[in-house]
BASEBA-412243 format. One record per residue (C-alpha): residue in three letters; x, y, z. Coordinates in nm, 2 decimals, m for minus. Each point is the difference from the previous one (the first is absolute). Layout:
# residues N
(rec "ala", (X, Y, Z))
...
END
This chain:
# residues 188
(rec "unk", (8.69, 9.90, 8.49))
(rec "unk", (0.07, m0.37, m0.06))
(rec "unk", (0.36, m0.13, 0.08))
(rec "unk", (0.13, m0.31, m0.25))
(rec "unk", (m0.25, m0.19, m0.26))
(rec "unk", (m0.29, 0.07, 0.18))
(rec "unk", (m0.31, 0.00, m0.24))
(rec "unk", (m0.26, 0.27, 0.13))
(rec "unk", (m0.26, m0.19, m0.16))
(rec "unk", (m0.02, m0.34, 0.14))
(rec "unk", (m0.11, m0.02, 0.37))
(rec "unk", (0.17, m0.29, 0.09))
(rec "unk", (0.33, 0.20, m0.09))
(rec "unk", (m0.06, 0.26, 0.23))
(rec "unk", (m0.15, m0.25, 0.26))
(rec "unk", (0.35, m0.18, m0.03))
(rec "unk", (0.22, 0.33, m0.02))
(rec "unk", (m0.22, 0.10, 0.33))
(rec "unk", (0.07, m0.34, 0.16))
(rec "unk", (0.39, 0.04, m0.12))
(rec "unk", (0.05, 0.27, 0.19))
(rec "unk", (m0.18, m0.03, 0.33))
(rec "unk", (0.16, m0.32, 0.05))
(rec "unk", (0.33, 0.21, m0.11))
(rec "unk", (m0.07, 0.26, 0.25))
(rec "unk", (m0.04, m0.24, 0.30))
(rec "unk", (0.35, m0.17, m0.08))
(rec "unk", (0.11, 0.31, m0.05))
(rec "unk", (m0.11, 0.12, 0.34))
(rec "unk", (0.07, m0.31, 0.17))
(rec "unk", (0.38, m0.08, m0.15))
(rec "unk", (0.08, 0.29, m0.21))
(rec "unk", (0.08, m0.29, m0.31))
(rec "unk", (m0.19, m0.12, m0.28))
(rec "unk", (m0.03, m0.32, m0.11))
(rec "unk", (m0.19, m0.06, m0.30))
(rec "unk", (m0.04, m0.36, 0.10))
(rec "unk", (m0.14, 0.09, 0.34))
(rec "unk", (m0.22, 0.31, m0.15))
(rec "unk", (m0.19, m0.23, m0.24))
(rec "unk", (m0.05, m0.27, 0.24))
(rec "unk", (m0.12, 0.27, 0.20))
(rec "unk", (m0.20, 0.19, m0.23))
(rec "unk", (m0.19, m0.36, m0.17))
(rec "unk", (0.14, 0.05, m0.31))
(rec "unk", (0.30, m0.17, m0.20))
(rec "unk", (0.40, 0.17, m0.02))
(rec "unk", (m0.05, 0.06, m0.35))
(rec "unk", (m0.31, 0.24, 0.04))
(rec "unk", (0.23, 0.18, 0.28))
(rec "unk", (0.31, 0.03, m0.25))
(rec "unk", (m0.28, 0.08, m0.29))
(rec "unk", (m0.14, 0.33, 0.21))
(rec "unk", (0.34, 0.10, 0.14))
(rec "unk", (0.33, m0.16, m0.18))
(rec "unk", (0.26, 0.10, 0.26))
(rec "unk", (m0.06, 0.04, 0.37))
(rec "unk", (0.08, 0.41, m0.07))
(rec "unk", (m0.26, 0.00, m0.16))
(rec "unk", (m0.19, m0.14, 0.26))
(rec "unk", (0.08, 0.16, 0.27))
(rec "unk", (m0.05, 0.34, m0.17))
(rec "unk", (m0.38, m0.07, m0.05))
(rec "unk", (m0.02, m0.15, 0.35))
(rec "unk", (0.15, 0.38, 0.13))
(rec "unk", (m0.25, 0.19, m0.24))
(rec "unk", (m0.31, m0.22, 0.08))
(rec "unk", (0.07, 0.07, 0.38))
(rec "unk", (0.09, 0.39, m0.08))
(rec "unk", (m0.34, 0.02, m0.20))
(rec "unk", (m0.26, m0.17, 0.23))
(rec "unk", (0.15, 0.21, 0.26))
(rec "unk", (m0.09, 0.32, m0.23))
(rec "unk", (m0.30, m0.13, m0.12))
(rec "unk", (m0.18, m0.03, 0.34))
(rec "unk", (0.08, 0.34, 0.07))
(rec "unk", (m0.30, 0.17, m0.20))
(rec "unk", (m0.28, m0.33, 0.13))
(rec "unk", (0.13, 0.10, 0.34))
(rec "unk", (m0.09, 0.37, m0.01))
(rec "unk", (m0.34, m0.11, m0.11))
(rec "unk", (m0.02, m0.24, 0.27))
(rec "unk", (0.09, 0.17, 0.27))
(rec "unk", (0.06, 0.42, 0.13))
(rec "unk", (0.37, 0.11, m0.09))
(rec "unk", (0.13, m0.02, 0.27))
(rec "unk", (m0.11, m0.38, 0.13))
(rec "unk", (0.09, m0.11, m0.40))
(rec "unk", (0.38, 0.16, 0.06))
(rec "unk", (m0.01, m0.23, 0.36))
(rec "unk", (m0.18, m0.32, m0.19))
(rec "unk", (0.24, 0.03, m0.30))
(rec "unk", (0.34, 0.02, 0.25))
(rec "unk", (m0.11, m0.26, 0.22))
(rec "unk", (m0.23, m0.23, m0.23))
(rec "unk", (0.23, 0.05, m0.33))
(rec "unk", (0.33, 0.15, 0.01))
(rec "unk", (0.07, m0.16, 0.30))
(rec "unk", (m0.01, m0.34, m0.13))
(rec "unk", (0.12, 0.14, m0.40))
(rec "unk", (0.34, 0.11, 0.27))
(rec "unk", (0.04, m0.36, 0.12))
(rec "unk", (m0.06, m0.16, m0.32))
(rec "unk", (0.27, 0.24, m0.14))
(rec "unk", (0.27, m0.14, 0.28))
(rec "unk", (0.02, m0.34, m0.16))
(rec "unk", (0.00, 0.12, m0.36))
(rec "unk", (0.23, 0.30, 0.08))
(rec "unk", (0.34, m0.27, m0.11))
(rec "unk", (m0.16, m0.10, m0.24))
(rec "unk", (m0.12, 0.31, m0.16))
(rec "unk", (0.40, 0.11, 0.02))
(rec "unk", (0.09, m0.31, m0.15))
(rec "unk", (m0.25, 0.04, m0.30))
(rec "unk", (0.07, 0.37, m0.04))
(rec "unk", (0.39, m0.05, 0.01))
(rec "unk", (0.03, m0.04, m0.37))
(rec "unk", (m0.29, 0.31, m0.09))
(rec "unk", (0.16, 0.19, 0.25))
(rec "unk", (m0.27, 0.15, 0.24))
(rec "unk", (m0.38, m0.09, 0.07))
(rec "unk", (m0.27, 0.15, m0.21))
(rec "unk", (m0.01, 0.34, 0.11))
(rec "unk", (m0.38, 0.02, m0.13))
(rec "unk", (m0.07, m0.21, 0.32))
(rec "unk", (0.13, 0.20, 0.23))
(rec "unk", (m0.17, 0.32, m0.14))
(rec "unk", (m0.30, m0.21, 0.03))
(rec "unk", (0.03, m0.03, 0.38))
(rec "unk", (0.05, 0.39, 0.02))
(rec "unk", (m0.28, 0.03, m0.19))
(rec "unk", (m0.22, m0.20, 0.23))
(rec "unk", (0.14, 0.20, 0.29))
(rec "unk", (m0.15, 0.31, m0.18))
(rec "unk", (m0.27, m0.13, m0.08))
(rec "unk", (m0.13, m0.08, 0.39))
(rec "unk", (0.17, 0.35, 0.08))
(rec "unk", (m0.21, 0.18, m0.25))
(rec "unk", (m0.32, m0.16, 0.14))
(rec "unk", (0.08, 0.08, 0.34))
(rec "unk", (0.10, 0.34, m0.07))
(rec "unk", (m0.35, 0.06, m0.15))
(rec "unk", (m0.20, m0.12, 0.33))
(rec "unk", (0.29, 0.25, 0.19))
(rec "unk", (0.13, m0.29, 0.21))
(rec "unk", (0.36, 0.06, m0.09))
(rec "unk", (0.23, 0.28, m0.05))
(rec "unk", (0.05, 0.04, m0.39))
(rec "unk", (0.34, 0.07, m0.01))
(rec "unk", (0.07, m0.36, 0.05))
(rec "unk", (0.25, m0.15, m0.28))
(rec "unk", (m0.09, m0.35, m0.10))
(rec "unk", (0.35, m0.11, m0.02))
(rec "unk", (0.04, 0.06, 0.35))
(rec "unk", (m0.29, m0.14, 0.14))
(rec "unk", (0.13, m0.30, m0.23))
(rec "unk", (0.31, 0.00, 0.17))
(rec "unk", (m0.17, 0.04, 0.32))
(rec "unk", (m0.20, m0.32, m0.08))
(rec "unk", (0.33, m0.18, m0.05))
(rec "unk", (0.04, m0.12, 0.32))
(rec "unk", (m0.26, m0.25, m0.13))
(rec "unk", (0.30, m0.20, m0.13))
(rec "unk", (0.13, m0.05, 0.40))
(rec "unk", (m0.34, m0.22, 0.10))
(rec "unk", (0.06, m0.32, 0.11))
(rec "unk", (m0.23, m0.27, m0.23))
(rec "unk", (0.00, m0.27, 0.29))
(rec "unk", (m0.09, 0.32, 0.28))
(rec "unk", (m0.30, 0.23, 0.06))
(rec "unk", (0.03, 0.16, m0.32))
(rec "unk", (m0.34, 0.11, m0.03))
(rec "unk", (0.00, 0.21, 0.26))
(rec "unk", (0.32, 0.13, m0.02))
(rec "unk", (m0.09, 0.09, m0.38))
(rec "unk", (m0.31, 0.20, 0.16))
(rec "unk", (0.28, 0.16, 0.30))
(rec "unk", (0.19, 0.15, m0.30))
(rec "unk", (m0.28, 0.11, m0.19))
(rec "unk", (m0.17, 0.19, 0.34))
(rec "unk", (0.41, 0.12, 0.01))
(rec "unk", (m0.04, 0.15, m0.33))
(rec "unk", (m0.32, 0.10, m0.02))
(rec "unk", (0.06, 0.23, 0.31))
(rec "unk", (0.29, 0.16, m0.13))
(rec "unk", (m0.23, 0.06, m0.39))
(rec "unk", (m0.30, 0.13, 0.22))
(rec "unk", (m0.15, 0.36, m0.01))
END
């Protein structure tokens, strides 16, 4: 999926459109605003390549939220390969979602902001989430190390409580307290 002009072809398009948005994801994160002006100082390359990839700060802040939502989905599978079900589900809350939660704080504004005029977030990303929820479920369910009546939405919900860490505290190893938390109560 590409977001504004972005030519799939040319590799220092995507490099830019990469750099756009990480640069847009720590402003983000760090003041919930976006400033095109600081975001291409930021990301090394000029306003007009910003304004070229993403013509309205909407538009911006969307791909921001689905780039965060899909690396957080995508790691999901390379995890279970990685590592037995059950230590990817802890590595994913702690090493992932943890941080994905906090990032989410700072852009939370300005996601309502951008949405205000759509009307609600893409719901596709939120089905995503689910669906990576599942996903580790299923696996653990296979190797019988938690009960498969679990619903992924409230194990999600459950997870929530990611949003409460603190970014300037122990969040590390509060992230891995609520996971042990949660894994106890999904356990066989």
């Amino acid at each position: 999926m590409t977001t504004g002009s972005v030519s799939p072809r040319r590799a220092d398009t995507r490099r830019n459109h990469e750099r756009i948005l990480v640069a847009a994801a720590a402003s983000l994160a760090e003041t919930g605003e976006v400033s095109f002006n600081a975001i291409a100082k930021q990301a090394e390359v000029g306003v007009g390549t910003v304004y070229r990839h993403f013509p309205t700060p909407e538009t911006l802040i969307l791909a921001v939220y689905r780039r965060e939502v899909r690396q957080i989905v995508d790691i999901v599978p390379v995890l279970l390969e990685k590592y037995a079900p059950d230590e990817a589900f802890r590595v994913w809350v702690t090493d992932h979602l943890a941080h994905y939660m906090m990032t989410k704080k700072g852009l939370a504004d300005a996601l309502r902001r951008a949405t205000a005029s759509r009307g609600e977030l893409p719901a596709n990303a939120y089905e995503a989430m689910v669906g990576a929820v599942a996903e580790m479920l299923e696996a653990n369910v296979a190797v019988g190390t938690v009960r498969p009546d679990l619903s992924p939405l409230v194990v999600l919900r459950g997870l929530a409580g990611l949003l409460l860490l603190d970014p300037n505290g122990d969040w590390r190893s509060e992230a891995a307290s609520l996971a042990e938390l949660i894994w106890h109560g999904m356990a066989r």
